[in-house]
C-alpha positions as CSV (number, residue, x, y, z in Angstrom):
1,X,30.6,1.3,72.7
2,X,32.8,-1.6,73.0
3,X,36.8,-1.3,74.0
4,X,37.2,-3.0,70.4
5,X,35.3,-0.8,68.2
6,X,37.0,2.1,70.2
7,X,40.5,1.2,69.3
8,X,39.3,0.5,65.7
9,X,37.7,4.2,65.6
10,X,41.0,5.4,67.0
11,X,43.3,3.3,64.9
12,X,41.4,5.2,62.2
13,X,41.8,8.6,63.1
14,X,45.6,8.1,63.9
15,X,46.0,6.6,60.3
16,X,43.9,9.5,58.5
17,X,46.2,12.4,60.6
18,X,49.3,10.5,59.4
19,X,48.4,10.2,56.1
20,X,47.2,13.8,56.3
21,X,50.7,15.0,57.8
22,X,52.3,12.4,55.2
23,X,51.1,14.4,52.2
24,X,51.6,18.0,53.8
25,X,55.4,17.1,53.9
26,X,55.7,15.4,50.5
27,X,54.1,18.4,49.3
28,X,56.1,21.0,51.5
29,X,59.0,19.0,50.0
30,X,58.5,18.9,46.7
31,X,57.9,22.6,46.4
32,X,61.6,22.8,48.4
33,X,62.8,20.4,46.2
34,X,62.3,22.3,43.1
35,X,63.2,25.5,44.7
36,X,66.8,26.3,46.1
37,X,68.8,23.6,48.4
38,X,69.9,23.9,51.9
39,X,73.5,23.4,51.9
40,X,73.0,19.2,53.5
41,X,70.7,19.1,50.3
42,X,72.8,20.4,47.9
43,X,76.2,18.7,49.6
44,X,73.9,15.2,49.3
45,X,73.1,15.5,45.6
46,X,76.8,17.1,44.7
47,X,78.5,13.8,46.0
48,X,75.8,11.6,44.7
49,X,76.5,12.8,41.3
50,X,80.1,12.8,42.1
51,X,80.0,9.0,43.3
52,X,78.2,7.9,40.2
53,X,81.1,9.9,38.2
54,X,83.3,7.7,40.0
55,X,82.8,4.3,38.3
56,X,82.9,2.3,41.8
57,X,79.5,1.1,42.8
58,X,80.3,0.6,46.4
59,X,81.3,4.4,46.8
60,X,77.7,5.0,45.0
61,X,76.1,2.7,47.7
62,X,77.9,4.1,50.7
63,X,77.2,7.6,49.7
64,X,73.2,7.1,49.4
65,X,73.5,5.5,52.5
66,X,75.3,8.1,54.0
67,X,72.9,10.7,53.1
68,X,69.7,7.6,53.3
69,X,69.0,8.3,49.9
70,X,66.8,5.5,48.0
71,X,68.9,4.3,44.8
72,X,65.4,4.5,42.8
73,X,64.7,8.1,44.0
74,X,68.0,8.9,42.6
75,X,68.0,7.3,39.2
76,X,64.5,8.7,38.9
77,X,64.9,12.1,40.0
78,X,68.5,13.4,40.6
79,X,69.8,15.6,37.8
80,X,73.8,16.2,37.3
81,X,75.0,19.2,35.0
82,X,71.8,19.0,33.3
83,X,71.8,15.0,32.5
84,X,69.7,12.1,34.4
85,X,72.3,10.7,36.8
86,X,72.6,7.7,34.8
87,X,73.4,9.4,31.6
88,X,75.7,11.6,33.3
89,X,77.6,8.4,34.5
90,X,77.6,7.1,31.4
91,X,78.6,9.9,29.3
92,X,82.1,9.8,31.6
93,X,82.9,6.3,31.3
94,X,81.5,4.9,34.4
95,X,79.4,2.0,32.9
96,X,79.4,0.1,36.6
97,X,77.4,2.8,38.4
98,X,75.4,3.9,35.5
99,X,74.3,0.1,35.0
100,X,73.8,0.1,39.3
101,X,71.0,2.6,38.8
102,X,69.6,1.6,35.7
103,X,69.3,-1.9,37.6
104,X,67.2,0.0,40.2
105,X,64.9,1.3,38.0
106,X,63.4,-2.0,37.8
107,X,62.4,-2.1,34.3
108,X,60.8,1.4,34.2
109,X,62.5,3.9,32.1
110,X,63.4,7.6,32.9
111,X,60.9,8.6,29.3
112,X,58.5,6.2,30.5
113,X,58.4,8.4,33.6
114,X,58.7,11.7,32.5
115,X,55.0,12.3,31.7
116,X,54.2,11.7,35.4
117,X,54.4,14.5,37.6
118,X,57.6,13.9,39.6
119,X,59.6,15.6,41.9
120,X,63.4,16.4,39.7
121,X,66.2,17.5,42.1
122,X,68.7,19.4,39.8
123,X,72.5,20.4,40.8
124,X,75.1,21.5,39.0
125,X,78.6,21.7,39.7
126,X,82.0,22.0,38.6
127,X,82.8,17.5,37.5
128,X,86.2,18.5,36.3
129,X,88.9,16.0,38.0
130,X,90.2,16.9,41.5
């Protein structure tokens, strides 16, 4: 066997083990996802909700960031007090950050997405002015 088809055969194999390890942790996730949060979990999605509550787009960017949350994960799958996040920032008068995520959702819509199984990370906390 040639030194080429050698590294082919092994750039094979290390692409099927991380592809295999890939899924194992999506799936490990998303049964933790749906389950109880640690607290960096829970402290990430409290403060994301809270930042779209804010009405200031920039906090809402610096705080995904901060945590290296993907805007489009969020709009699609972060749940405040029982709304999408989106609605939720709506519903308080925060038009700039609830338009921020909608803009991420590139064209997609949360209903158009609901019938595919997705993972839904769902906090609830107290939203009353500090």
């Amino acid at each position: 066997m040639c030194v080429k088809q050698l590294r082919k055969r092994t750039m094979k194999t290390l692409k099927v083990i991380a592809t295999t390890g890939l899924i194992a942790s999506l799936t490990a996730f998303g049964v933790n996802a749906q389950g109880a949060y640690n607290t960096y979990m829970e402290t990430a999605l409290v403060d994301t909700c809270k930042a779209a509550m804010s009405n200031s787009t920039m906090k809402l960017r610096s705080t995904l960031k901060s945590y290296r949350l993907d805007a489009k994960t969020a709009a699609l799958g972060l749940v405040c007090n029982g709304e999408d996040v989106i609605t939720f920032a709506s519903n308080r008068g925060a038009m700039k950050t609830a338009d921020y995520m909608n803009e991420k959702l590139d064209g997609a819509s949360i209903i158009d997405l609901a019938a595919n199984d997705r993972v839904i990370y769902e906090v609830t906390f107290d939203d009353a002015p500090e």
